[in-house]
C-alpha positions as CSV (number, residue, x, y, z in Angstrom):
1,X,189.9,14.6,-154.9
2,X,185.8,13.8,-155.1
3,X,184.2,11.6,-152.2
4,X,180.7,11.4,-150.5
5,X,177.6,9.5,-150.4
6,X,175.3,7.7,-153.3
7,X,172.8,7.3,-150.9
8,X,169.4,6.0,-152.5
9,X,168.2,2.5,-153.7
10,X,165.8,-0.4,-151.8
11,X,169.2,-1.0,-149.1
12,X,168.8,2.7,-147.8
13,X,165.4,2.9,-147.5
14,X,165.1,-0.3,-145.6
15,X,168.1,0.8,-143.0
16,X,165.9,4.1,-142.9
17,X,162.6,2.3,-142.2
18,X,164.4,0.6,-139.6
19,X,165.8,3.4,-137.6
20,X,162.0,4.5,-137.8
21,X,163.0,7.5,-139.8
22,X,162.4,9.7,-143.4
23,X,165.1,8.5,-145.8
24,X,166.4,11.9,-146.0
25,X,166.7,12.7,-142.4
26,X,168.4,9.3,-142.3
27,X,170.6,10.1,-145.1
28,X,171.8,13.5,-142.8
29,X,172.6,11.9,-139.8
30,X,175.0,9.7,-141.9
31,X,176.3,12.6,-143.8
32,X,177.6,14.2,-140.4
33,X,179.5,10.8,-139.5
34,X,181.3,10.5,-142.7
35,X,182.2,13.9,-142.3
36,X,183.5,13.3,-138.7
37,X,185.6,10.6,-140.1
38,X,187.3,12.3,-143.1
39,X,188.3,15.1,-140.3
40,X,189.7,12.5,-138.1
41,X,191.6,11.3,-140.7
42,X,192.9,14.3,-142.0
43,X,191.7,14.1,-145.5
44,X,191.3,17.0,-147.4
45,X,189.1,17.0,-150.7
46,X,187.9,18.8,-153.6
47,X,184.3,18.3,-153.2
48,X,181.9,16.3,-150.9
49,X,179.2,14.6,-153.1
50,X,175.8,13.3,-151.9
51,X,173.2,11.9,-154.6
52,X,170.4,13.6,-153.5
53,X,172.3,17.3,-154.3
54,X,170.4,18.9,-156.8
55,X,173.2,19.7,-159.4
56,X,173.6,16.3,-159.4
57,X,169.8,15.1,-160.1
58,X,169.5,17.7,-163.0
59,X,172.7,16.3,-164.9
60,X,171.3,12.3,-164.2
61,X,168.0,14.2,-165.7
62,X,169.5,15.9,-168.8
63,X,171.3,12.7,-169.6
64,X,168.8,10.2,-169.3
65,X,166.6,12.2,-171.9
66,X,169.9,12.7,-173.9
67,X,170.1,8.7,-174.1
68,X,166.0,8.6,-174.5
69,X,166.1,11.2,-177.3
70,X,169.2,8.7,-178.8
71,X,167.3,5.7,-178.5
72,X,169.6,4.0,-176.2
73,X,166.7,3.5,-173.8
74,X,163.6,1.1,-174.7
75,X,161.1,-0.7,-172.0
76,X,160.6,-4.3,-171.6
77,X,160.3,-6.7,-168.6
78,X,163.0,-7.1,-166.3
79,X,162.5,-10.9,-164.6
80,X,165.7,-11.9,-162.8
81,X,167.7,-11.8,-159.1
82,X,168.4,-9.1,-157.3
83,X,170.5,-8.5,-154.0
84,X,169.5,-5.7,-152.3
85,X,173.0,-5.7,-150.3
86,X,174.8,-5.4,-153.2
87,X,171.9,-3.2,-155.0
88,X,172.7,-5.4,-158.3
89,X,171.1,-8.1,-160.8
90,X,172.6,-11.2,-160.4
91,X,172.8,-14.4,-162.6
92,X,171.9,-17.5,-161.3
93,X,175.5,-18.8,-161.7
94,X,176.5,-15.9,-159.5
95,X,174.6,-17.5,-156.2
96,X,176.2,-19.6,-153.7
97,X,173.7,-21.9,-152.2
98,X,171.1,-19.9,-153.6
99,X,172.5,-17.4,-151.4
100,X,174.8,-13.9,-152.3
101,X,178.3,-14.4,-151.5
102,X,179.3,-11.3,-150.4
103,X,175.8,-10.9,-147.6
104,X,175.0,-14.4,-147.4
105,X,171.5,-13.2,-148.1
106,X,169.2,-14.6,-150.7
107,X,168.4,-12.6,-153.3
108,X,164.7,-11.5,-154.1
109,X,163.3,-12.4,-157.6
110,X,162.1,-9.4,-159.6
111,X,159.2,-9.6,-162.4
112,X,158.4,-6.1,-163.4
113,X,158.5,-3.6,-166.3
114,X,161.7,-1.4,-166.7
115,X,163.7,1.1,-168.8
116,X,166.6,-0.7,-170.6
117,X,169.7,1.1,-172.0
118,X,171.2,-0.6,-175.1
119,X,174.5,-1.6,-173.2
120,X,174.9,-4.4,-176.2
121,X,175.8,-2.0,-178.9
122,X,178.7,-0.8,-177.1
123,X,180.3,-4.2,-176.3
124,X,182.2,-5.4,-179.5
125,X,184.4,-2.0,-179.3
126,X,184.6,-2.2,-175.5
127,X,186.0,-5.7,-176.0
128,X,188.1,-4.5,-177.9
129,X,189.5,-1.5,-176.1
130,X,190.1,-4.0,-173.0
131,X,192.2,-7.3,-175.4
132,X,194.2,-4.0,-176.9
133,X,194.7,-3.2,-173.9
134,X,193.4,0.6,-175.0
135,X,191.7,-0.2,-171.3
136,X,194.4,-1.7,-169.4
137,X,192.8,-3.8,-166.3
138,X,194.9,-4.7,-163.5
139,X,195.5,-7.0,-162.2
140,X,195.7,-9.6,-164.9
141,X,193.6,-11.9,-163.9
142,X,190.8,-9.3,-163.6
143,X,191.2,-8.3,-167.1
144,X,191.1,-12.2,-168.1
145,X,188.0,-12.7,-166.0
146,X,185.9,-9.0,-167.4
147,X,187.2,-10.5,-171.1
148,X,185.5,-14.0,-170.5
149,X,182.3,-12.1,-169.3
150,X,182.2,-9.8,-172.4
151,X,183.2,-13.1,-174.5
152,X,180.0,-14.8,-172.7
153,X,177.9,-11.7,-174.2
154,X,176.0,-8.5,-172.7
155,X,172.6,-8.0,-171.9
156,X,171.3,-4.6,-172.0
157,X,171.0,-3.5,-168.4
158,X,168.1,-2.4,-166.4
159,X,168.1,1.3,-165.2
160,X,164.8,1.9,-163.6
161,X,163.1,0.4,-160.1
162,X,159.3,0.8,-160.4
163,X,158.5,0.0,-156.6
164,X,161.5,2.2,-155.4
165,X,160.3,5.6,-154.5
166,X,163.6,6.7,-152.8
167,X,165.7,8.2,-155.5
168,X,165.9,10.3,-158.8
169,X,162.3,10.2,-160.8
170,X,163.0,8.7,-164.4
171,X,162.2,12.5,-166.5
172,X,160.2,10.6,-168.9
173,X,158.1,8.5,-166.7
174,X,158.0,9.7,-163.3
175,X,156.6,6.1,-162.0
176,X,160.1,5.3,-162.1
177,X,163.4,5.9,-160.6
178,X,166.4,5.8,-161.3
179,X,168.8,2.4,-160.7
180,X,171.1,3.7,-157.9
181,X,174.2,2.2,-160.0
182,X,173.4,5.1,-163.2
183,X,172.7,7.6,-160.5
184,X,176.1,6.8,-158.7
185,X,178.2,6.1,-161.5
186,X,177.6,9.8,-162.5
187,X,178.8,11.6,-159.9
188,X,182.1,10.7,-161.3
189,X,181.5,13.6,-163.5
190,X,178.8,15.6,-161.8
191,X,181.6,15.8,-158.8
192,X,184.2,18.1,-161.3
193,X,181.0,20.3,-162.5
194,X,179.4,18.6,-165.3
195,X,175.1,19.5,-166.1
196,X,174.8,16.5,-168.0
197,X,175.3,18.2,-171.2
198,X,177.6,16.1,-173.6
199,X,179.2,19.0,-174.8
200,X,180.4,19.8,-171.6
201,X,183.1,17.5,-170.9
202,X,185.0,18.7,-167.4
203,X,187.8,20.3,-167.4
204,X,189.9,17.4,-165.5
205,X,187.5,14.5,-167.3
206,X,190.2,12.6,-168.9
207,X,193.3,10.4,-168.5
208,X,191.3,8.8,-165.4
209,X,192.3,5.7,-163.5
210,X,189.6,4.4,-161.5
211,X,190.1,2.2,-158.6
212,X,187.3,0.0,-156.8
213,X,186.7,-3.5,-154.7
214,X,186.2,-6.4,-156.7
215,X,182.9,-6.5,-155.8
216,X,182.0,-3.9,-158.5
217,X,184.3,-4.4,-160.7
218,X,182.2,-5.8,-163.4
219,X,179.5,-3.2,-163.3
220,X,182.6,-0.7,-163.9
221,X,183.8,-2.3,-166.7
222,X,180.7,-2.7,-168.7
223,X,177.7,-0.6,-167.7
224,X,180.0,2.0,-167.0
225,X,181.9,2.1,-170.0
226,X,178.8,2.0,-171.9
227,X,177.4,4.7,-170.3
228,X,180.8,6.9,-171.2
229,X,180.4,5.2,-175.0
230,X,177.0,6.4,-175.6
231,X,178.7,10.3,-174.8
232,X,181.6,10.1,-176.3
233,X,183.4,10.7,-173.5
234,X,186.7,9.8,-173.3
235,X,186.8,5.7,-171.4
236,X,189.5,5.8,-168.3
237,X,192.5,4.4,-169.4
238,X,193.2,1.8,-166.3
239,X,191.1,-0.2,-163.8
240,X,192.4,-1.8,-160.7
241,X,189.9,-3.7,-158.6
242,X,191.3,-4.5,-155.3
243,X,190.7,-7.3,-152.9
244,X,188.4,-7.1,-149.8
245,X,189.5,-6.5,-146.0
246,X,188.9,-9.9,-144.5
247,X,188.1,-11.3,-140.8
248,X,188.6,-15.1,-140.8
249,X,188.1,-15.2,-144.3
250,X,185.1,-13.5,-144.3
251,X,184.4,-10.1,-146.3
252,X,184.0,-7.2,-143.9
253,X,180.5,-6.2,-144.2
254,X,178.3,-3.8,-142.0
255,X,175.4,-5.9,-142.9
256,X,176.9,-9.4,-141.5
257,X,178.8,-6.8,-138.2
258,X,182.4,-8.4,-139.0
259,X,184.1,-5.1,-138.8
260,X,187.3,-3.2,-137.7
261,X,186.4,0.2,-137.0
262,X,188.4,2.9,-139.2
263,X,187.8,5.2,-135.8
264,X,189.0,2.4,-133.8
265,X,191.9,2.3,-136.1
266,X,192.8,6.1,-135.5
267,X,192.5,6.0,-131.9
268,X,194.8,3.1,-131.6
269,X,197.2,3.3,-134.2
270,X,196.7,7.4,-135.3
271,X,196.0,8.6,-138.7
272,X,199.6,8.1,-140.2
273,X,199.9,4.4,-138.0
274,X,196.5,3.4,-139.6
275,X,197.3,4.0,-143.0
276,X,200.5,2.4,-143.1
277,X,199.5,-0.8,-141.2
278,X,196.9,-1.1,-143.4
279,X,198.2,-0.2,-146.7
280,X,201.6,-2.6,-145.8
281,X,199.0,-5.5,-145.4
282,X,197.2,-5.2,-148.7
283,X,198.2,-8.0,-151.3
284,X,198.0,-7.1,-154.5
285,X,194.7,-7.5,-155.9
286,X,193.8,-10.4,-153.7
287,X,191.5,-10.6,-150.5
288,X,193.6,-9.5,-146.9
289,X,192.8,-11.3,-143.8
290,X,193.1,-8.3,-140.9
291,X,193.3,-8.9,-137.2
292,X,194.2,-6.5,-134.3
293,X,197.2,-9.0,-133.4
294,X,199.0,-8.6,-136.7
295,X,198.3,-4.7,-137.0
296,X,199.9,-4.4,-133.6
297,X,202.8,-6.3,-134.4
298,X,203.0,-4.6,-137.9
299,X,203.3,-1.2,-135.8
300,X,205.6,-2.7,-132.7
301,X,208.2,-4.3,-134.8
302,X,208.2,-2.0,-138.1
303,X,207.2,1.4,-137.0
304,X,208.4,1.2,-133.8
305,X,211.5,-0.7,-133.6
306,X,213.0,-0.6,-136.9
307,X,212.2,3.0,-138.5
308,X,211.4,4.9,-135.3
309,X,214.4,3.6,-133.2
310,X,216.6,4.3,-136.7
311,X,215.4,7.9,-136.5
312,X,215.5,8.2,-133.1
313,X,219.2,7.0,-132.7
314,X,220.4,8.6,-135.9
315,X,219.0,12.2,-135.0
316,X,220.7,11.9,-131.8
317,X,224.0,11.0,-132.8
318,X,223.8,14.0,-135.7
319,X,222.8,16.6,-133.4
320,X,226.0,18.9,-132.9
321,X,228.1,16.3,-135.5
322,X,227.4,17.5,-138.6
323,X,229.3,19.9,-139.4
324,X,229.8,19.5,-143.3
325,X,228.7,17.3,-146.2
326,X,229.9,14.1,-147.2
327,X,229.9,11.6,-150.2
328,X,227.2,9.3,-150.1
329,X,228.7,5.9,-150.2
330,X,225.4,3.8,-150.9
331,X,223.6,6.0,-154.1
332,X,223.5,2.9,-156.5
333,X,222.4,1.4,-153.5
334,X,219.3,3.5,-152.6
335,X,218.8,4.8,-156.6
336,X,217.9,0.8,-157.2
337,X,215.5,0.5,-154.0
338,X,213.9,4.2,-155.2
339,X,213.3,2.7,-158.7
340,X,211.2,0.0,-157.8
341,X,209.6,1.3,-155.3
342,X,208.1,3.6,-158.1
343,X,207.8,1.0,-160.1
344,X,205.6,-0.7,-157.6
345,X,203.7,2.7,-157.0
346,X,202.6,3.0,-160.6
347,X,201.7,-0.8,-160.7
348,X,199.3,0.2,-157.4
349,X,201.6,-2.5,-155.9
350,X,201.1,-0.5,-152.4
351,X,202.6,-2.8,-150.3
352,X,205.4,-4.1,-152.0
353,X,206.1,-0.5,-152.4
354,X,206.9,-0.2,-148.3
355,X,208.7,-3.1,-148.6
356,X,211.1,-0.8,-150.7
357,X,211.2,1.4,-148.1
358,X,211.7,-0.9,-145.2
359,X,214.7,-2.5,-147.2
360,X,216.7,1.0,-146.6
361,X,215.0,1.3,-142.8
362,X,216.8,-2.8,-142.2
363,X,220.0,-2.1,-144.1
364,X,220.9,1.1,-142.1
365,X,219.9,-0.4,-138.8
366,X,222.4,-3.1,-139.8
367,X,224.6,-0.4,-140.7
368,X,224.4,1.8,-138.0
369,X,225.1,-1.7,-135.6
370,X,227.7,-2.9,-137.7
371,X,229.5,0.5,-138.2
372,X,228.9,2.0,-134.2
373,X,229.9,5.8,-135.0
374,X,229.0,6.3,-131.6
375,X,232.5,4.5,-130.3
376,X,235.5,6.2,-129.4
377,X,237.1,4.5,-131.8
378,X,235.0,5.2,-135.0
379,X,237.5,7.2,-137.4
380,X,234.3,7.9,-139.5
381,X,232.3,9.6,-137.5
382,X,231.2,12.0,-139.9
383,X,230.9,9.9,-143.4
384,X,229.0,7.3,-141.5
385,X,226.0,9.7,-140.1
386,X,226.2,11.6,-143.0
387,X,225.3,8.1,-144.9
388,X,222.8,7.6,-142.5
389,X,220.6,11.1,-142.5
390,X,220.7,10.2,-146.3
391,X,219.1,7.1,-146.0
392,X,216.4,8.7,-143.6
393,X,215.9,11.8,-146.2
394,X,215.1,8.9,-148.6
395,X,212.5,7.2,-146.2
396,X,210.8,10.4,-145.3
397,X,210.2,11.1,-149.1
398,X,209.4,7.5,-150.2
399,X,206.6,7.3,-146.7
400,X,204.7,11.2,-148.1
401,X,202.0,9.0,-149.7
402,X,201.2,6.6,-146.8
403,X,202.5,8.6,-143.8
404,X,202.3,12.2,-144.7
405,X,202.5,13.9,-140.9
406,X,205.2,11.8,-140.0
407,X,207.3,12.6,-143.1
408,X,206.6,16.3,-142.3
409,X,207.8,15.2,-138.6
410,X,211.4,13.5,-140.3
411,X,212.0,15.9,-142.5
412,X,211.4,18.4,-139.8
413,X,214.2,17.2,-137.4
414,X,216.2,16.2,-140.5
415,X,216.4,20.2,-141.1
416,X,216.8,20.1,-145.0
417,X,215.3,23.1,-147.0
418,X,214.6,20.8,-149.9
419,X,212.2,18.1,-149.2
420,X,211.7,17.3,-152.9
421,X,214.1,14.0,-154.5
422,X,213.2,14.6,-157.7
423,X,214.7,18.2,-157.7
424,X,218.1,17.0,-155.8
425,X,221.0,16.4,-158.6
426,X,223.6,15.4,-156.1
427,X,222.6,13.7,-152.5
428,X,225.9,14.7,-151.7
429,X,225.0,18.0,-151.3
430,X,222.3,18.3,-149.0
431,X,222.7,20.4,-146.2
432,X,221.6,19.0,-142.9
433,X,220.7,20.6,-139.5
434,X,219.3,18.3,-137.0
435,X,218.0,18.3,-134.3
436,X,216.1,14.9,-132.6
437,X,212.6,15.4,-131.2
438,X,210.2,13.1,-129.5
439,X,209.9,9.6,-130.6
440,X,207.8,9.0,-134.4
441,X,205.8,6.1,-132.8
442,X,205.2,4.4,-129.0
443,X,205.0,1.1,-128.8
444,X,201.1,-0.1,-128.2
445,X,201.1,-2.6,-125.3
């Protein structure tokens, strides 16, 4: 698992100029935060990459000469738009009012010499990769939109700045640097190890789904495939650009200040909280609108009231009853929900996927209220919790990829030793000991 920082290009510099500080020192202090936040958020990686890392500026070296000594790169004059917030070229038809979309900002106009790379010799195969669907883009109408582009035709793409001093040199011409999009696009590889020799395909290169905003989507889909084309390297098999996070319609954007803090989020909600609210508000492939209200009553009335108070009741009523297994009277039942909530995990349908999930959290609330094994008069004491720690084994295994601690938590007071689905033949013969501890969630006032 590979994150970090591409950190160079006009944006940084001028966020560095205006904190009064060298680019680098600047690009530190940031470092650190990021950092902080991956630690508050419990998430473990591989490798931590930053641009400026000087693995990483040898391979974008050895591979620009590779394409220089190829001829994939020729000079010319670059004259077009380009938005420094989004550190891309952009076509007139792209502009809203003259203006970007995404940073309401109007784009400066660029008339310079540059490096070119020969992105339009690559484009009949790539187009047809993506209508063969050998590159499967997802959703649907992203792969119809990246087809009508390629249909529209390429343009080679410009990979140097001249006036940019804050990033790699170009090896061949040091008056140059790099465009931060080829230096970025390489730590993809650089991040599992690679010097920038073609022959040296990494290890775990291969078989690779890449996911991104919609934002930069399109740079993905073309200059990065060329870029993989002109090694040889094997192209990722699926792309899946996802919407933005919203407020009142408007992207979320630390340049406009329309944001929800992911600290914020933590503090309020807790790591597990955060992701899940999130994740269960995500439509697929389309924009999501965010507001504290709805994330409150997202935790409240699902996390709180209906899986939380189903845990909470079921782990009490089990402690000291369950003395022996049962038949589980619901597998076609849960089996069905199981499969397409996979389904919807493979299709990166995230939040129908915890829809799954919650329709097993509603239908043994209903059946814990309709069946009351807590009466006197209950005859099925024992089958009916039984049912119902099955149902919860299921939750805690379908929540690991949005909720891992508070899986670990269920599973914990559930008291199975095997906390695996795929390895259980028969649900009927799990062994449970129970034993109810504090509440999963507290409702936020």
């Amino acid at each position: 698992f590979l994150t970090g920082l591409d950190v160079q290009g006009a944006k940084f510099v001028l966020s560095s100029y205006r904190a009064g500080k060298n680019p680098q020192v600047f690009c530190d202090e940031k470092s650190k935060i990021y950092l902080k936040f991956l630690e508050k958020f419990g998430i473990d990686y591989d490798n931590f990459i930053r641009t400026t890392q000087k693995p990483h500026i040898k391979a974008v070296e050895n591979f620009l000469n590779y394409l220089k000594e190829r001829n994939y790169i020729y000079k010319d004059i670059y004259k077009g738009y380009y938005c420094i917030g989004c550190e891309q070229y952009k076509k007139e038809s792209d502009l809203v009012n003259g203006l970007c979309p995404d940073h309401q900002t109007k784009p400066i106009l660029l008339d310079e010499e540059s490096y070119f790379f020969k992105l339009t010799e690559f484009q009949e195969d790539l187009l047809k990769m993506v209508e063969n669907n050998e590159i499967q883009i997802l959703p649907e109408f992203r792969r119809n939109e990246i087809l009508e582009f390629y249909k529209s035709g390429l343009k080679d793409i410009s990979i140097s700045r001249k006036n940019v001093k804050w990033g790699i040199p170009l090896p061949f011409d040091k008056k140059y640097t790099v465009y931060v999009w080829i230096n970025a696009f390489l730590n993809y590889l650089t991040g599992l190890g690679w010097d920038g020799d073609m022959k040296n395909i990494p290890e775990f290169w291969g078989n690779a789904i890449q996911f991104m905003g919609k934002d930069i989507f399109r740079v993905h889909t073309t200059i990065w495939l060329g870029l993989l084309k002109s090694l040889n390297f094997e192209l990722p098999k699926k792309f899946f650009a996802h919407g933005y996070f919203t407020v009142d319609g408007q992207k979320m954007s630390k340049t406009i200040g329309n944001v929800i803090k992911p600290l914020e989020l933590a503090e309020k909600f807790g790591r597990d909280g955060s992701r899940f609210v999130l994740a269960h508000s995500l439509y697929y492939g389309q924009d999501t609108d965010l507001s504290w209200k709805r994330l409150e009553a997202d935790f409240n009335d699902v996390l709180v009231k209906n899986l939380g108070n189903l845990v909470s009741r079921t782990l009490k009523l089990a402690e000291g009853n369950c003395n022996k297994t049962e038949k589980f009277e619901f597998d076609d039942f849960a089996k069905e929900v199981f499969k397409n909530y996979s389904e919807n995990m493979e299709s990166f349908k995230f939040s129908e996927a915890i829809d799954e999930i919650l329709k097993i959290v509603n239908f043994a609330n209903r059946y814990i209220d309709q069946e009351k094994p807590w009466a006197e008069s209950c005859s099925r004491q024992s089958q009916i919790i039984f049912n119902l720690l099955i149902f919860i084994y299921y939750i805690a295994f379908m929540l690991i990829p949005f909720m891992p601690e508070k899986s670990k938590e269920i599973f914990d007071q559930l008291g199975t030793k095997e906390n695996n689905l795929f390895k259980i033949k028969e649900m009927g013969k799990l062994v449970f000991n129970p034993k109810k501890k504090e509440n999963l969630f507290n409702k936020i006032s």
